[in-house]
C-alpha positions as CSV (number, residue, x, y, z in Angstrom):
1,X,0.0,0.0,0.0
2,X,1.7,3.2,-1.1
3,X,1.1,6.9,0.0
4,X,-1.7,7.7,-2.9
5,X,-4.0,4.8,-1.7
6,X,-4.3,6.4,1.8
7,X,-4.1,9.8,0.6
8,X,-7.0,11.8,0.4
9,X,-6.3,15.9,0.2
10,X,-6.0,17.7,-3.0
11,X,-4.3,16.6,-6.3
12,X,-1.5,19.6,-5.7
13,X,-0.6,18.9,-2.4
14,X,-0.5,14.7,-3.4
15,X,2.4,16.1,-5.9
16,X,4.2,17.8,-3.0
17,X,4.2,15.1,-0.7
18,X,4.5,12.4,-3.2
19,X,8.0,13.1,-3.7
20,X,8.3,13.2,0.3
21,X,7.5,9.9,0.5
22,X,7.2,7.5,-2.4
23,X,10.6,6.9,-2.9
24,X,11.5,4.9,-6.3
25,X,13.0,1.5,-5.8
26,X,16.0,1.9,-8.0
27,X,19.8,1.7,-7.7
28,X,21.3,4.8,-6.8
29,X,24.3,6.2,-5.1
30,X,24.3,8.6,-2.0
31,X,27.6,9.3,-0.2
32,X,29.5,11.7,2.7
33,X,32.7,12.2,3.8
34,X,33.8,14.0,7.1
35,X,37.7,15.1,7.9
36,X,37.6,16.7,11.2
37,X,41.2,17.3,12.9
38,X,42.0,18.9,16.2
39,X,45.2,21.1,17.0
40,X,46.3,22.5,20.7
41,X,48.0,25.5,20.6
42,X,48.3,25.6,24.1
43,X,47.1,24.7,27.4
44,X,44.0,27.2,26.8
45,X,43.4,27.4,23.0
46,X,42.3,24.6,20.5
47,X,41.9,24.9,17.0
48,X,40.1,22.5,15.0
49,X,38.9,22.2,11.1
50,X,36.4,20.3,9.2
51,X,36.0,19.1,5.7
52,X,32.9,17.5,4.1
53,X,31.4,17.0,0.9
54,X,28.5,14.9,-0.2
55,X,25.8,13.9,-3.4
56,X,23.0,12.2,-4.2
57,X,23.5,10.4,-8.1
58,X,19.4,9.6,-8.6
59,X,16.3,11.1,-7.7
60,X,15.3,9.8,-4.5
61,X,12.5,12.2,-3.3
62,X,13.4,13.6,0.0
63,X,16.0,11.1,0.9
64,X,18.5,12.7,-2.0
65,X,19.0,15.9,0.8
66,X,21.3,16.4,3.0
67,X,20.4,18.7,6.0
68,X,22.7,21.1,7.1
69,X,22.5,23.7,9.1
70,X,22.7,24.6,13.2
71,X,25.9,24.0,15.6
72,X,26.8,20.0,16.9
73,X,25.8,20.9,20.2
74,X,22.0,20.3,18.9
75,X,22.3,18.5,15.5
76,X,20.7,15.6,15.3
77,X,22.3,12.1,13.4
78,X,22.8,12.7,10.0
79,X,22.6,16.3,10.0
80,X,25.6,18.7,9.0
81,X,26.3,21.2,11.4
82,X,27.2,25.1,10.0
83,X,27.9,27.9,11.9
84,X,25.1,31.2,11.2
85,X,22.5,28.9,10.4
86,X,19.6,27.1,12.5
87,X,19.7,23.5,12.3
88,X,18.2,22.3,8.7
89,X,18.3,25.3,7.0
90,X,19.2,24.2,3.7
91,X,18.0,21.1,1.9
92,X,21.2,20.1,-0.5
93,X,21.2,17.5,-3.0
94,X,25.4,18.1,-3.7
95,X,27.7,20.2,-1.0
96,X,31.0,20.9,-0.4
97,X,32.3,22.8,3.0
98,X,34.7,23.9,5.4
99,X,34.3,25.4,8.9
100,X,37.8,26.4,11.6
101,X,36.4,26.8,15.4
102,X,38.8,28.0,18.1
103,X,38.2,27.1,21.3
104,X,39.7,29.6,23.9
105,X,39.5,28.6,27.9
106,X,38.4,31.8,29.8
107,X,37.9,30.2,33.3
108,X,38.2,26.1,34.9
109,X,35.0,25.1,33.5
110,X,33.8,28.6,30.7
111,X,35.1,28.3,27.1
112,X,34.6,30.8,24.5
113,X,34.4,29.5,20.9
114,X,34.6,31.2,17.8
115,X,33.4,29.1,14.5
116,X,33.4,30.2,10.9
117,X,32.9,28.4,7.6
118,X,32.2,28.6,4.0
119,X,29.6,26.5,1.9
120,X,29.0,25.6,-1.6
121,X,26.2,23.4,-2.2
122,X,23.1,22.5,-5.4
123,X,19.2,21.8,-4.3
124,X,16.8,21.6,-6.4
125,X,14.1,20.9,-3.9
126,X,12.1,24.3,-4.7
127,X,8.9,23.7,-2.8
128,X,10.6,23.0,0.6
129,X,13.6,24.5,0.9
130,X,14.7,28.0,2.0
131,X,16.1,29.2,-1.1
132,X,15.4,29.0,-4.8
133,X,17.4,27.0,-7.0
134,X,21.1,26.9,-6.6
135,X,24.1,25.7,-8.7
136,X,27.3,24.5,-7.5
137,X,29.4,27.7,-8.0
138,X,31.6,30.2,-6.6
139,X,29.0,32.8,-6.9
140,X,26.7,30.7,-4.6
141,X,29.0,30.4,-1.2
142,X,27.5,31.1,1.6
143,X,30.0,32.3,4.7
144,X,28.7,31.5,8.2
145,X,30.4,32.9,11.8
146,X,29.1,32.0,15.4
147,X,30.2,32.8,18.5
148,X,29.6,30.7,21.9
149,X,29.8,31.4,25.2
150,X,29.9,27.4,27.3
151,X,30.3,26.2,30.3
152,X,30.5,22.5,31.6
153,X,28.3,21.8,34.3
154,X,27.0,18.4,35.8
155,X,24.5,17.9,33.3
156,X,26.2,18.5,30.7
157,X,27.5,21.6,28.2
158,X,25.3,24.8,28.7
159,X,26.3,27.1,25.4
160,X,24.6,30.5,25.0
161,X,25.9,31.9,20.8
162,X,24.9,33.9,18.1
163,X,25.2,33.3,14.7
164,X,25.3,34.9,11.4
165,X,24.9,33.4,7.5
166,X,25.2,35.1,4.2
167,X,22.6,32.9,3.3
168,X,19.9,34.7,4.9
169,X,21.7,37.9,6.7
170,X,19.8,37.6,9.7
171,X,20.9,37.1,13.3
172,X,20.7,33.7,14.9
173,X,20.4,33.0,18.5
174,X,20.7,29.8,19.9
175,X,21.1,28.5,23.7
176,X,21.8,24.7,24.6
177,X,21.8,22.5,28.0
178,X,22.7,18.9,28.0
179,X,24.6,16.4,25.1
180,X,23.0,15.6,22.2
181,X,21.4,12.6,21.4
């Protein structure tokens, strides 16, 4: 039994969500890759880099996107964190980034962070996602910067930050207690 037999809301909204969930059962390729590597500087400063690319070869429906977007301290599995942006901002069939964080230790337990990255990526998931469409080229990077204020306590980080993205040039706020799961 597929989505259309159950389905019973208008014929333009059945398009929309067709493609959410009837995926086609054909062969198809979908792969990421993740270099992440950690320096000290000292006792009190980290710095740390990340490298990540990923594509989708066949028209999956929804599956073919990744989502990135939003800081590790609240991504979920399988999302891909980037600083300026809430968590799933963009919807991205093919992406390519890089992100450096420096981690400075203020006090025993309160670390400032600094994070800022660049991002190329192709969607051409119109009806859902944030932007129109998008090709991969150097006219289309978006640059993200956040800064985070955390503190280890019993239960776990607490991190107060603010963000920014060329994507949408607008102020992001985000406060976190606990680890992720």
């Amino acid at each position: 039994m597929g989505f259309g037999t159950i389905y019973k809301g208008s014929d333009s909204s059945y398009v929309t969500f067709d493609d959410l969930l009837d995926i086609p059962q054909e062969s198809y390729l979908k792969a990421r890759a993740t270099f992440e590597h950690m320096i000290p500087v000292n006792s009190k400063l980290n710095v740390s880099y990340s490298l990540a690319a990923g594509g989708a070869t066949e028209r999956l429906g929804s599956a073919q996107y990744f989502a990135i977007g939003g800081i590790k301290a609240t991504a979920r599995s399988g999302d891909i964190p980037f600083p300026g942006m809430v968590s799933k901002e963009i919807s991205a069939r093919q992406f390519v980034l890089g992100y450096v964080n420096l981690r400075y230790q203020v006090l025993n337990n309160l670390y400032a962070k600094l994070s800022g990255g660049v991002l190329d990526y192709n969607t051409e998931f119109e009806t859902l996602s944030f932007i129109p469409v998008r090709g991969l080229t150097s006219e289309d990077l978006v640059l993200g910067l956040n800064v985070i204020l955390a503190y280890n306590s019993i239960i776990g980080p607490i991190e107060i930050g603010y963000g920014r993205s060329s994507l949408q040039n607008d102020s992001r706020y985000h406060f976190a207690v606990g680890f992720p799961f």
